[in-house]
N, C-alpha and C positions, 0 to 999 in steps of 0.2 A: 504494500500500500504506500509508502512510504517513497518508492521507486515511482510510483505511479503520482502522486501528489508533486513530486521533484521534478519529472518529467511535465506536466501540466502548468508550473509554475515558468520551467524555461520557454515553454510554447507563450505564456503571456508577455515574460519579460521581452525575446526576441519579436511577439508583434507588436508592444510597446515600440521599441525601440524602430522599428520600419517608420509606425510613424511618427518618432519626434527625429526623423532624419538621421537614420540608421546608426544611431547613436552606437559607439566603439568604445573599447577599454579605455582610450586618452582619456575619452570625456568623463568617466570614471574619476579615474589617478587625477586628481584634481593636483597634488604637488608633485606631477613628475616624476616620483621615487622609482614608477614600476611594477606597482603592486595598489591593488583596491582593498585598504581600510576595509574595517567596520563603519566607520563617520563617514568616509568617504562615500560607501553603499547608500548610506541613510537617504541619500535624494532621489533613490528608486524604491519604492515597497517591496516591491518582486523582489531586487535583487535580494533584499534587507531578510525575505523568507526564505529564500536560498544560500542564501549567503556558508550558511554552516558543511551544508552539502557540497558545494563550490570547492570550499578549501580541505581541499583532498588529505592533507598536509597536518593539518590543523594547527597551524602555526597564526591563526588570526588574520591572515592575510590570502586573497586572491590574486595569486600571478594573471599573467598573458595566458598562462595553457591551458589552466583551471579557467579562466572567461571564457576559453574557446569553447567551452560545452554550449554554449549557450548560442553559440552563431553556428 
């Protein structure tokens, strides 16, 4: 269920983003570092519900590759 809820959340976050202009990781990383925060997340919901899933790692942080699931 869990897979499924995760999967459902990326289908909204990626047609979010189609339409506020295929919004990408930069616009994410708001300071550049390379990696999308928790704060940084906060200005999408979606992401902010996946966010946990995302970071594969669980290092509190979403790289580039970890975002790729989502495109």
């Amino acid at each position: 269920m869990k897979t499924l809820n995760t999967a459902l959340a990326v289908l909204v976050l990626a047609s979010s983003s189609v339409a506020y202009a295929a919004v990408d990781f930069a616009s994410f990383d708001g300071n550049g570092d390379g990696v999308i925060s928790m704060e940084e997340a906060k200005v999408n919901p979606q992401l902010v519900k996946i966010f946990d899933d995302l970071d594969a790692d669980g290092n509190g942080e979403i790289s580039k590759e970890e975002f790729s699931k989502v495109q």
